[in-house]
N, CA, C and O atoms as CSV, one atom per row, in Angstrom:
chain,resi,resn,atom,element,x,y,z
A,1,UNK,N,N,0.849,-1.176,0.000
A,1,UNK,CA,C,0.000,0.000,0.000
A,1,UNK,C,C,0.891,1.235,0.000
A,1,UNK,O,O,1.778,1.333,0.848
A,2,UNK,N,N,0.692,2.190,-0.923
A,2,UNK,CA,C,1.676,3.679,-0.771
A,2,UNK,C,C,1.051,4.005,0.032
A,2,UNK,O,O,-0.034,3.571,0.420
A,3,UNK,N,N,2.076,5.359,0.613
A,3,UNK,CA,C,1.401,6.546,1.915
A,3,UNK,C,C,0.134,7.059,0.850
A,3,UNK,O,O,-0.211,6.406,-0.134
A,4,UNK,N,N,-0.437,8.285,1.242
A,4,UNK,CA,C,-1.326,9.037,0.722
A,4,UNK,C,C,-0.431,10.228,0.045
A,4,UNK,O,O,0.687,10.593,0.409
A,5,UNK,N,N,-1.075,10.646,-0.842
A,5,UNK,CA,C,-0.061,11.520,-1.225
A,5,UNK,C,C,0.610,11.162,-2.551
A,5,UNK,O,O,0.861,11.976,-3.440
A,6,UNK,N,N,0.865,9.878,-2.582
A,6,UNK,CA,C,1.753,9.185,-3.386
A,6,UNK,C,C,1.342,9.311,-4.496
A,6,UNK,O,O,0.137,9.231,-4.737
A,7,UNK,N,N,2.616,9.629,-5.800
A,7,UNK,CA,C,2.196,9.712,-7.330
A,7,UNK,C,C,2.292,8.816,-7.963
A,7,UNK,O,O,3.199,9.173,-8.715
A,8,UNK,N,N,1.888,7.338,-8.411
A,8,UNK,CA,C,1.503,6.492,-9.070
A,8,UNK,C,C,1.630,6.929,-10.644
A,8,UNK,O,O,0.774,7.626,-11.188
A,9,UNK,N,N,3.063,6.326,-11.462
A,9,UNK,CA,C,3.171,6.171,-12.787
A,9,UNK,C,C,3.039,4.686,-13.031
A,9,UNK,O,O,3.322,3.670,-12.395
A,10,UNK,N,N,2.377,5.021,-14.460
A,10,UNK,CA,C,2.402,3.202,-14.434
A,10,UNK,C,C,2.772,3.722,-15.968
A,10,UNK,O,O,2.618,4.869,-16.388
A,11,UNK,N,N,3.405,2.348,-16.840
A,11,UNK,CA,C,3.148,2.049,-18.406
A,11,UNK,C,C,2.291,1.449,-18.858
A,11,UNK,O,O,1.491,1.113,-17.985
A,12,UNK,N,N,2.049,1.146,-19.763
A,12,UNK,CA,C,0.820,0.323,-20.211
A,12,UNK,C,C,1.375,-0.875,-20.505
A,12,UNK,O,O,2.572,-0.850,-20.790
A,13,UNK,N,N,0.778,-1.994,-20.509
A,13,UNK,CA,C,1.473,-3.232,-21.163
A,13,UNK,C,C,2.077,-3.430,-22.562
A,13,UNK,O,O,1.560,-2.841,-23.511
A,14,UNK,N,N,3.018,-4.131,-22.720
A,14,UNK,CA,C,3.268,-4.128,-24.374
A,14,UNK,C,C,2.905,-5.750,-24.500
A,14,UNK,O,O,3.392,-6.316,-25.478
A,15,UNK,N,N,2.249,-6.389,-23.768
A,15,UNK,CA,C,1.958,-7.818,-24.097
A,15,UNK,C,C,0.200,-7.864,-23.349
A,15,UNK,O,O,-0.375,-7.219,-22.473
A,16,UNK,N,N,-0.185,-9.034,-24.296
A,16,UNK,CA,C,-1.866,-8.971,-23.559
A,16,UNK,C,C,-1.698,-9.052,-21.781
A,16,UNK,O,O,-0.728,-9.330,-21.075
A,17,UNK,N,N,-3.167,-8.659,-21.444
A,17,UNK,CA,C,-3.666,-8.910,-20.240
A,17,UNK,C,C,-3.403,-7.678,-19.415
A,17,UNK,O,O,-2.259,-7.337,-19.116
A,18,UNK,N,N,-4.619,-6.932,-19.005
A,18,UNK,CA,C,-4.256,-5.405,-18.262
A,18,UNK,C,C,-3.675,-5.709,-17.187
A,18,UNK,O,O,-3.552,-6.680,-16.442
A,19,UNK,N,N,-3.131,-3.988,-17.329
A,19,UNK,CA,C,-2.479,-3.775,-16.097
A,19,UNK,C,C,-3.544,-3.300,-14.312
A,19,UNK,O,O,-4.015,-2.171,-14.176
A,20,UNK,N,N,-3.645,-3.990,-13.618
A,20,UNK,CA,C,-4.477,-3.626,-12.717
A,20,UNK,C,C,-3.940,-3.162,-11.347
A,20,UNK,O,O,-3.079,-3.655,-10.619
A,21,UNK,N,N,-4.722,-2.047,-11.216
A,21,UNK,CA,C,-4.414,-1.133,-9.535
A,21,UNK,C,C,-5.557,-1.252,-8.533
A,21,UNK,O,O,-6.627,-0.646,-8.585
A,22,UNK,N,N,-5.098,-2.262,-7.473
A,22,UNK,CA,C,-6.189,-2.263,-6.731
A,22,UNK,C,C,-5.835,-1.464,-6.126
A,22,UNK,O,O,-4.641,-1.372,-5.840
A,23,UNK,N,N,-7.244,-0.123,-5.487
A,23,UNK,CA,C,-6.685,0.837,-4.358
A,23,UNK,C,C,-7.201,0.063,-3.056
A,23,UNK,O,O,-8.177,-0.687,-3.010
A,24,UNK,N,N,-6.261,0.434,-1.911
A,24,UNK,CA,C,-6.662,-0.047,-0.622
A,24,UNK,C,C,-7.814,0.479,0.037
A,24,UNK,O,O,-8.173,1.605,-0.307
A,25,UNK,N,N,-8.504,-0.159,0.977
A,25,UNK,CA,C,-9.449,-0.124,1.149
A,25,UNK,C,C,-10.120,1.654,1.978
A,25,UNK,O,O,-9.380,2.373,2.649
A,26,UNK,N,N,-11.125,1.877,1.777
A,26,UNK,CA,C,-11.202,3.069,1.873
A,26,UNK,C,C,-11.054,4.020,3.299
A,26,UNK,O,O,-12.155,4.317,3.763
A,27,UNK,N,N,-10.273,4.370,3.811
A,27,UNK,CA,C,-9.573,5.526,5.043
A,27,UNK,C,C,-10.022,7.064,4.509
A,27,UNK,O,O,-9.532,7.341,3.414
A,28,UNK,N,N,-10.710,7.907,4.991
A,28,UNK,CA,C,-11.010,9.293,4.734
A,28,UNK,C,C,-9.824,10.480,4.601
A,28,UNK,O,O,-9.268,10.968,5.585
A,29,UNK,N,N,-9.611,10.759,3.567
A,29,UNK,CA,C,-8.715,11.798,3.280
A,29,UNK,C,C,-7.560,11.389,2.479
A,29,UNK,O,O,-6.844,12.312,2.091
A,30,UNK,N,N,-7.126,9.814,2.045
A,30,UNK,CA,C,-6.439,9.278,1.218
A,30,UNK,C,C,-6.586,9.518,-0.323
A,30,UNK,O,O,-7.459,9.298,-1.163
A,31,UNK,N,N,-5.230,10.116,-0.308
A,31,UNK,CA,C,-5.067,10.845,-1.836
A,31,UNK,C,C,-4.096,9.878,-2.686
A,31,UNK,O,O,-2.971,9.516,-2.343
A,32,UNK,N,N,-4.770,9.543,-3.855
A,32,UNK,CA,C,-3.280,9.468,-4.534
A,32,UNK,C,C,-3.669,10.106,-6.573
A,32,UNK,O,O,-4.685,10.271,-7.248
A,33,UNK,N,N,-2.390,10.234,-6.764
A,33,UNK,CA,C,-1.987,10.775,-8.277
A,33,UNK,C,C,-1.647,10.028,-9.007
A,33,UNK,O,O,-0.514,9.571,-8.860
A,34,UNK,N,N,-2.582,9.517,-10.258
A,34,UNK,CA,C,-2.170,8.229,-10.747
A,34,UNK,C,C,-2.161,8.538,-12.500
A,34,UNK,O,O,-3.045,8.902,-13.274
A,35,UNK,N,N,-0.593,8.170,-12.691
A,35,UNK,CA,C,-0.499,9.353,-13.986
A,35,UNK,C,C,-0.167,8.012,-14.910
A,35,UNK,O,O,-0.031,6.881,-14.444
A,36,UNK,N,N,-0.067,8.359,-16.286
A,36,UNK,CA,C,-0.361,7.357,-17.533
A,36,UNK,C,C,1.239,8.082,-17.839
A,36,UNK,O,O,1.324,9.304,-17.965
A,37,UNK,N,N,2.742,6.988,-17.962
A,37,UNK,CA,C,4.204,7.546,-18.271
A,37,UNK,C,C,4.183,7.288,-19.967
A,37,UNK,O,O,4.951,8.034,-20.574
A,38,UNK,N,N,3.499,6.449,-20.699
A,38,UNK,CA,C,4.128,6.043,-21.869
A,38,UNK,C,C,2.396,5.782,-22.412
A,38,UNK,O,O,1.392,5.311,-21.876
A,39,UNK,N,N,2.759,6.452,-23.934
A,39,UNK,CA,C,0.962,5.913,-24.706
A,39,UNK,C,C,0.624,4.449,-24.428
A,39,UNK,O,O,1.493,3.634,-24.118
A,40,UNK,N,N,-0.611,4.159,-24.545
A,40,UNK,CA,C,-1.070,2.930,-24.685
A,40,UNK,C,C,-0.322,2.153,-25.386
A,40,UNK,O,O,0.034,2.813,-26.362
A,41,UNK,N,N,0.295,0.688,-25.450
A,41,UNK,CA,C,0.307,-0.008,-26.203
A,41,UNK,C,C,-0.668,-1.319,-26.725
A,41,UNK,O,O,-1.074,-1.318,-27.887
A,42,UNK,N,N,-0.968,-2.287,-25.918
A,42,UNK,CA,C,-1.589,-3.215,-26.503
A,42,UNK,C,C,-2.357,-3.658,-24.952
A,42,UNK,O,O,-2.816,-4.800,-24.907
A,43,UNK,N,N,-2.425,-3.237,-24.352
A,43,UNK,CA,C,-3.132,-4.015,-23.097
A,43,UNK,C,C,-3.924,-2.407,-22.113
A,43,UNK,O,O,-3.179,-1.472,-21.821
A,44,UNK,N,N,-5.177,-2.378,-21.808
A,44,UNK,CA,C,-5.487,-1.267,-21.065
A,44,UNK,C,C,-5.152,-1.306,-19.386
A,44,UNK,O,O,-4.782,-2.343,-18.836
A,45,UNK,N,N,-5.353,0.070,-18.610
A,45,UNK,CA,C,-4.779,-0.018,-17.327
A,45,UNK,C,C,-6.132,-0.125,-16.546
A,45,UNK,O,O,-7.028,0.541,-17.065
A,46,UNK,N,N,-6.399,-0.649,-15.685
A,46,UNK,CA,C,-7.934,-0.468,-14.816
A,46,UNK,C,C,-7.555,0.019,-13.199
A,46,UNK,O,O,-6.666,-0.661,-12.687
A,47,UNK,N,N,-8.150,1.159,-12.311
A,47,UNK,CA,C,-7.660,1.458,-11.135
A,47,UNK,C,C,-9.301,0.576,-11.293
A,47,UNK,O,O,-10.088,0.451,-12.233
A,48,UNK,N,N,-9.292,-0.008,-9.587
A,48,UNK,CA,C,-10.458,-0.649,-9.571
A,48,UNK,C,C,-10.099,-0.426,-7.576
A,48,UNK,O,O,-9.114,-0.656,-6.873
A,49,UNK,N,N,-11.468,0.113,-7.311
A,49,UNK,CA,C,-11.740,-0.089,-5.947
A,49,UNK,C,C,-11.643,-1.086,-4.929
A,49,UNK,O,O,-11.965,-2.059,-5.611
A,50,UNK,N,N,-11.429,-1.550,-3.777
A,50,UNK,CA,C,-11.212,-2.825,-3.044
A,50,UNK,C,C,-12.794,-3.236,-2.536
A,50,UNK,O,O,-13.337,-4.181,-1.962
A,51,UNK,N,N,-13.158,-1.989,-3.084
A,51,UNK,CA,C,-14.937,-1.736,-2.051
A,51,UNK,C,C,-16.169,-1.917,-2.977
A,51,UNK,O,O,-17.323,-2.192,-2.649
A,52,UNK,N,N,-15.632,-1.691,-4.259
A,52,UNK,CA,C,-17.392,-2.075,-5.158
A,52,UNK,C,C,-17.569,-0.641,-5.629
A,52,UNK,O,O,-16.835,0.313,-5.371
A,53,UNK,N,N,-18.657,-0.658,-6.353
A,53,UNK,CA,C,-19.107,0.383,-7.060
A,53,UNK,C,C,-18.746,1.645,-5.954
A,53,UNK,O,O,-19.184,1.481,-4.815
A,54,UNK,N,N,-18.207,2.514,-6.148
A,54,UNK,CA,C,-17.856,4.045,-5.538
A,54,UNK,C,C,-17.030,5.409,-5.949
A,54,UNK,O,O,-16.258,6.195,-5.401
A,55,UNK,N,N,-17.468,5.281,-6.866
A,55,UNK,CA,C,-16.881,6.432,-8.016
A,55,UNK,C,C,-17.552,7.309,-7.740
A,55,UNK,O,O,-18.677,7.301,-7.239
A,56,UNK,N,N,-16.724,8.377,-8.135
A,56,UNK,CA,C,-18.071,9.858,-8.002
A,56,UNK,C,C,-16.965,10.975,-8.900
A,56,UNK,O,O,-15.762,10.978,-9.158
A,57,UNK,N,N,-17.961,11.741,-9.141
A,57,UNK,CA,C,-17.009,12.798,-9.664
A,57,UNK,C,C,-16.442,12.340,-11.934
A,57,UNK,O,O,-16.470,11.372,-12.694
A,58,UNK,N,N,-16.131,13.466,-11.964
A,58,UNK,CA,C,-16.232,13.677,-13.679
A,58,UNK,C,C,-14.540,13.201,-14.214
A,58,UNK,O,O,-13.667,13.093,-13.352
A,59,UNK,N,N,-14.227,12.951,-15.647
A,59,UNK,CA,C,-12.618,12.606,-16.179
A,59,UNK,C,C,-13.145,13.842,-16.849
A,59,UNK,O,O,-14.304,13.991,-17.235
A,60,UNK,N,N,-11.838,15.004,-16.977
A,60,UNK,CA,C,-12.050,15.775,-18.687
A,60,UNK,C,C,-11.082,15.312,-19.903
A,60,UNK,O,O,-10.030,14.699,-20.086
A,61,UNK,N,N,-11.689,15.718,-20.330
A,61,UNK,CA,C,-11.359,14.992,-22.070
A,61,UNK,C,C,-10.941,16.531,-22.766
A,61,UNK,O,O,-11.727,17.471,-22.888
A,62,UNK,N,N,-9.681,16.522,-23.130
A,62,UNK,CA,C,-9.864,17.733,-24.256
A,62,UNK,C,C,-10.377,17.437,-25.682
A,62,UNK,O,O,-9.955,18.150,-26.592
A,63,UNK,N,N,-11.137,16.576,-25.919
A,63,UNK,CA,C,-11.801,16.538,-27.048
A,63,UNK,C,C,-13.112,16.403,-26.915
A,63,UNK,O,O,-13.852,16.106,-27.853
A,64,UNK,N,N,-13.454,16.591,-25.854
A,64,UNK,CA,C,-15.212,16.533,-25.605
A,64,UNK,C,C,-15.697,16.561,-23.637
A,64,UNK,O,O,-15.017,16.858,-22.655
A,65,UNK,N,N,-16.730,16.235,-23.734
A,65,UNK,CA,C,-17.003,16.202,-22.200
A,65,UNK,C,C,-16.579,15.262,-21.650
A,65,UNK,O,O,-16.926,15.499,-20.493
A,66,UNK,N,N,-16.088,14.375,-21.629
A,66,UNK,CA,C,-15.564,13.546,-20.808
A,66,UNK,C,C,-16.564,12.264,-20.616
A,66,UNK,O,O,-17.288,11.579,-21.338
A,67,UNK,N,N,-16.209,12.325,-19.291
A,67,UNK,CA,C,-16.879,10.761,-18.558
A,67,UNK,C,C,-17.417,11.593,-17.203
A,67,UNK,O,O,-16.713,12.421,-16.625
A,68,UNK,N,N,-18.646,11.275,-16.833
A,68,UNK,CA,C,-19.107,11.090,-15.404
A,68,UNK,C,C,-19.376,9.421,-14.639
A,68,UNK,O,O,-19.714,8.342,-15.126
A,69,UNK,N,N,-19.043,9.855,-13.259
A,69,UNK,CA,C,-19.451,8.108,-12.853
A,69,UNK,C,C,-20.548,8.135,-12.944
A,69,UNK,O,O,-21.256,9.141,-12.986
A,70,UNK,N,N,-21.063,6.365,-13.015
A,70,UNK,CA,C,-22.050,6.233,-12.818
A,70,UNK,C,C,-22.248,5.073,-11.531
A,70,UNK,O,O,-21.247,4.365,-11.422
A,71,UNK,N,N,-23.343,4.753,-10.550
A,71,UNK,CA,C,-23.711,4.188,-9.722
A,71,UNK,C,C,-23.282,2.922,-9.814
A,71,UNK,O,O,-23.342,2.264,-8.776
A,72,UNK,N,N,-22.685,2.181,-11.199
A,72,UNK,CA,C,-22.574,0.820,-11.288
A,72,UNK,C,C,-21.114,0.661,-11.325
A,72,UNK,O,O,-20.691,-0.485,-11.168
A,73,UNK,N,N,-20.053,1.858,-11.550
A,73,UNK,CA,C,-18.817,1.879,-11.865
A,73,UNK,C,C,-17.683,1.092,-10.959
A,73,UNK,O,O,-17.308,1.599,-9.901
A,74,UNK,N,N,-17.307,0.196,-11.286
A,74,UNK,CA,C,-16.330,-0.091,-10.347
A,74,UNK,C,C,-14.851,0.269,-10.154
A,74,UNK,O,O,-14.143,0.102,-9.161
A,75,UNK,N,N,-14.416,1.066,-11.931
A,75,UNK,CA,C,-13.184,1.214,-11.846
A,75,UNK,C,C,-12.854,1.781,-12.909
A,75,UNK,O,O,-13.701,1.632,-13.790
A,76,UNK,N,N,-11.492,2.698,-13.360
A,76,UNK,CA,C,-11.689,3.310,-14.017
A,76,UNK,C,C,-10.889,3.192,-14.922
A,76,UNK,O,O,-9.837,2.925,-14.342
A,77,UNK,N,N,-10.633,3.226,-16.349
A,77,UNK,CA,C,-10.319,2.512,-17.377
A,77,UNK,C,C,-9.248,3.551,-18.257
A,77,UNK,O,O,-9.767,4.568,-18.716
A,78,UNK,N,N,-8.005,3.365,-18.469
A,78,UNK,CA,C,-7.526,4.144,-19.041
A,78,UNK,C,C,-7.341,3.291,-20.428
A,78,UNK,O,O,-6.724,2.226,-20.468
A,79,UNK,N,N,-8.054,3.998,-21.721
A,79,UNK,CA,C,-8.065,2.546,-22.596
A,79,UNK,C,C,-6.864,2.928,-24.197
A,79,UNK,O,O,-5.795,3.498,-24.414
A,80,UNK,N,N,-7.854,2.228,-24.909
A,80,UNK,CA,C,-6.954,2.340,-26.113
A,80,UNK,C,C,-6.392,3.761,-26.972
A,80,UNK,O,O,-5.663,3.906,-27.953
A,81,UNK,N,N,-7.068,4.634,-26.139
A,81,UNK,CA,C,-6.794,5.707,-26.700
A,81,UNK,C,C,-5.944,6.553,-26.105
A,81,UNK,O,O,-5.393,7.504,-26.659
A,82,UNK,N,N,-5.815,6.200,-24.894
A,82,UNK,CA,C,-5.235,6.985,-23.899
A,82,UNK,C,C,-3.290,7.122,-24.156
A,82,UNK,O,O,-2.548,6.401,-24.824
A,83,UNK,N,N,-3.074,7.970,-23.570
A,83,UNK,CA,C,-1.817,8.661,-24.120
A,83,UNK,C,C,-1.015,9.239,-22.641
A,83,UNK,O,O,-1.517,9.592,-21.574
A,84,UNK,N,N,0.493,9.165,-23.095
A,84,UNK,CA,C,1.467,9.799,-21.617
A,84,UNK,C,C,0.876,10.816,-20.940
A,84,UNK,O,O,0.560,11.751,-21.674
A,85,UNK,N,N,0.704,10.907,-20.167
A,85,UNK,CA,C,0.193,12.775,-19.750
A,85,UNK,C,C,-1.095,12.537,-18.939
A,85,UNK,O,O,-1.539,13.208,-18.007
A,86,UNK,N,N,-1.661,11.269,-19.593
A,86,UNK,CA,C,-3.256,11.424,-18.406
A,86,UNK,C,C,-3.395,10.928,-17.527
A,86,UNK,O,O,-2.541,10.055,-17.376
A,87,UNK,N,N,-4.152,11.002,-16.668
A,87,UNK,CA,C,-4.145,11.412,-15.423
A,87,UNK,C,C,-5.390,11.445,-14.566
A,87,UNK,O,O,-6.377,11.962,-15.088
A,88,UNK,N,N,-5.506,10.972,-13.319
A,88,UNK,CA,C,-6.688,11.438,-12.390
A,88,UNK,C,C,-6.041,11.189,-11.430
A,88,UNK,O,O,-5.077,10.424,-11.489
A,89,UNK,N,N,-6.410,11.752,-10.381
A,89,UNK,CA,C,-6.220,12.214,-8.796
A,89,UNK,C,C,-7.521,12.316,-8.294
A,89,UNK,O,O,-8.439,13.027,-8.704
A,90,UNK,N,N,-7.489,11.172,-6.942
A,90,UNK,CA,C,-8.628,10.748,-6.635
A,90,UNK,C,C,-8.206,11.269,-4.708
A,90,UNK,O,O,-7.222,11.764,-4.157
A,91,UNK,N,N,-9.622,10.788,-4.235
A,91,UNK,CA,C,-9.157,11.221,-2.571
A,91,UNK,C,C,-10.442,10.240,-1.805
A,91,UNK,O,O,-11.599,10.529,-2.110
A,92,UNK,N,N,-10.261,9.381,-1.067
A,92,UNK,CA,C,-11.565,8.873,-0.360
A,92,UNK,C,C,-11.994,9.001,0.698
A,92,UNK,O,O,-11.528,8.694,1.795
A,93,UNK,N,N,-12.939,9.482,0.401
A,93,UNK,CA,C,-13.743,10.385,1.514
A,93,UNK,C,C,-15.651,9.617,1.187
A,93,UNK,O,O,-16.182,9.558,0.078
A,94,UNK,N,N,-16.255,9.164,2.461
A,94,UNK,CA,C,-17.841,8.850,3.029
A,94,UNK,C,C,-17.719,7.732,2.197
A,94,UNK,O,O,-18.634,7.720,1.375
A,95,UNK,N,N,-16.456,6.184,2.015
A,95,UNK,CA,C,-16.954,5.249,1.876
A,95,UNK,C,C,-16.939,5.550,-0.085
A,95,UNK,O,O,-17.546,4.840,-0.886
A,96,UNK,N,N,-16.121,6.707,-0.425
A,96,UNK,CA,C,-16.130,6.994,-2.205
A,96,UNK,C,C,-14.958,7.494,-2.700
A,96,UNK,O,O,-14.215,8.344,-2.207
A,97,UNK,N,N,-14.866,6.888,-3.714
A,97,UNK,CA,C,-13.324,7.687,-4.643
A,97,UNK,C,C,-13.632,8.512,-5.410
A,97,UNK,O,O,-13.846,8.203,-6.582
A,98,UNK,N,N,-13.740,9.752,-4.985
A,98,UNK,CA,C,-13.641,11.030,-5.720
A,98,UNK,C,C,-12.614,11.605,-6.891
A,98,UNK,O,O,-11.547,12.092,-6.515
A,99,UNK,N,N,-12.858,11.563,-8.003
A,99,UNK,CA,C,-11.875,11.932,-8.635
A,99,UNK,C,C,-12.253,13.664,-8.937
A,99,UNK,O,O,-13.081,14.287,-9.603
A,100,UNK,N,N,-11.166,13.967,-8.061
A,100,UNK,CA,C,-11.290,15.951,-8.137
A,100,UNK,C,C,-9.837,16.145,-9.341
A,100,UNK,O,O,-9.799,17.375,-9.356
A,101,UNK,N,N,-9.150,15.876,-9.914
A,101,UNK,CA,C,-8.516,16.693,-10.854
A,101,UNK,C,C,-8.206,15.256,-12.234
A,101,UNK,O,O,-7.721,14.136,-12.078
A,102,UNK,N,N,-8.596,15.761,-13.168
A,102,UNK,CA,C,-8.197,14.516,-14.362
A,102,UNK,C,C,-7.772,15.373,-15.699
A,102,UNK,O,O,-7.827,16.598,-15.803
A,103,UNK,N,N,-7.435,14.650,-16.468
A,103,UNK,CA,C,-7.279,14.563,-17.748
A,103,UNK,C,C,-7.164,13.432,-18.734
A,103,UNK,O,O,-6.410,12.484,-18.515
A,104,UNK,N,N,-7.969,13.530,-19.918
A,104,UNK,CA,C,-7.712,12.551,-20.708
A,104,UNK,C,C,-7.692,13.361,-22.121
A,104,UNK,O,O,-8.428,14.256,-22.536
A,105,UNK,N,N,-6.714,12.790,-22.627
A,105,UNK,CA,C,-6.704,13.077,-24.115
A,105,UNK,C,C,-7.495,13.468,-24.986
A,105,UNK,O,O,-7.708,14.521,-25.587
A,106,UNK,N,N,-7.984,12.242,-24.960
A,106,UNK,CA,C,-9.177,11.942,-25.974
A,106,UNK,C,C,-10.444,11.578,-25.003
A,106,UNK,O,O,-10.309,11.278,-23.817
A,107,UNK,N,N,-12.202,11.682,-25.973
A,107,UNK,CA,C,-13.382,11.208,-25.079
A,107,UNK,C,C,-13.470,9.726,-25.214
A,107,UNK,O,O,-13.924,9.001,-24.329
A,108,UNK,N,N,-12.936,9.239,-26.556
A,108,UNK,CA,C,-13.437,7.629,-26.961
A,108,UNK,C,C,-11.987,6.942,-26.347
A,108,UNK,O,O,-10.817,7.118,-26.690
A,109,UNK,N,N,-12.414,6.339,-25.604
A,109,UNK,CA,C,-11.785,4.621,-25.511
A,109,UNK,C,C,-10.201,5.738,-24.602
A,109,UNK,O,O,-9.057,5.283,-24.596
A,110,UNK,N,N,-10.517,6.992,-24.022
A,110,UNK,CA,C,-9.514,7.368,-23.362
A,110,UNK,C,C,-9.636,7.103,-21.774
A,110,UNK,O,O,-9.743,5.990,-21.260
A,111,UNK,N,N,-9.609,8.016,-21.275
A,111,UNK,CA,C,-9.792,7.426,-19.823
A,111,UNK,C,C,-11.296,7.546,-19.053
A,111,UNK,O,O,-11.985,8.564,-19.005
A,112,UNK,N,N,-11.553,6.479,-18.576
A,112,UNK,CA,C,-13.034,6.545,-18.732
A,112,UNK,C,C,-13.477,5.521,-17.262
A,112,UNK,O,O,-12.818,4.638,-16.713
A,113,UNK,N,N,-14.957,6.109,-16.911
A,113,UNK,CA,C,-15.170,5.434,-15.646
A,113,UNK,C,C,-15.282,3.721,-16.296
A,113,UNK,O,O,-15.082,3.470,-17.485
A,114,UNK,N,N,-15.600,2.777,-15.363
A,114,UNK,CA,C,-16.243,1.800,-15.940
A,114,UNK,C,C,-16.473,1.046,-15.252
A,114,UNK,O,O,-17.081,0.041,-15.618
């Protein structure tokens, strides 16, 4: 488990089968920065909750509106489109992973709830 705070780079896979981030289980005020180092290659990244559906909060997209969560979301998908540079920063707070600052590239198949 990182402290809080902690900036989380990952790469993407260059061979099948995603890359997966389970976050630890939910403590109030736990931050972390979880940034995309190298474009997609052939496998997508998934942050996925330890707790079940608890997303809240919007991704922006500079090519459109983005992504909002939805109630069924378990985790959040940085996919085939996604590129070095993106990004969300999440914080858990009432039992939810808030994502207060993001970016994604692109709206399709970039970083996206799911």
């Amino acid at each position: 488990v990182f402290p809080s705070g902690s900036i989380l780079r990952f790469t993407p896979p260059s061979s099948a089968g995603a890359l997966d981030i389970t976050l630890p289980a939910h403590k109030d005020g736990i931050v972390y920065h979880i940034y995309q180092s190298a474009d997609y290659d052939t496998a997508v990244c998934n942050v996925s909750s330890a707790d079940g559906n608890d997303w809240q909060g919007n991704i922006d997209a500079a090519t459109g509106a983005g992504d909002t969560a939805a109630a069924s979301d378990d985790k959040v998908i940085f996919g085939s489109g996604s590129l070095a540079g993106d990004k969300i920063s999440i914080i858990s707070w009432a039992k939810k992973w808030f994502v207060f600052e993001s970016y994604s590239v692109v709206t399709t198949n970039g970083v996206l709830f799911g």
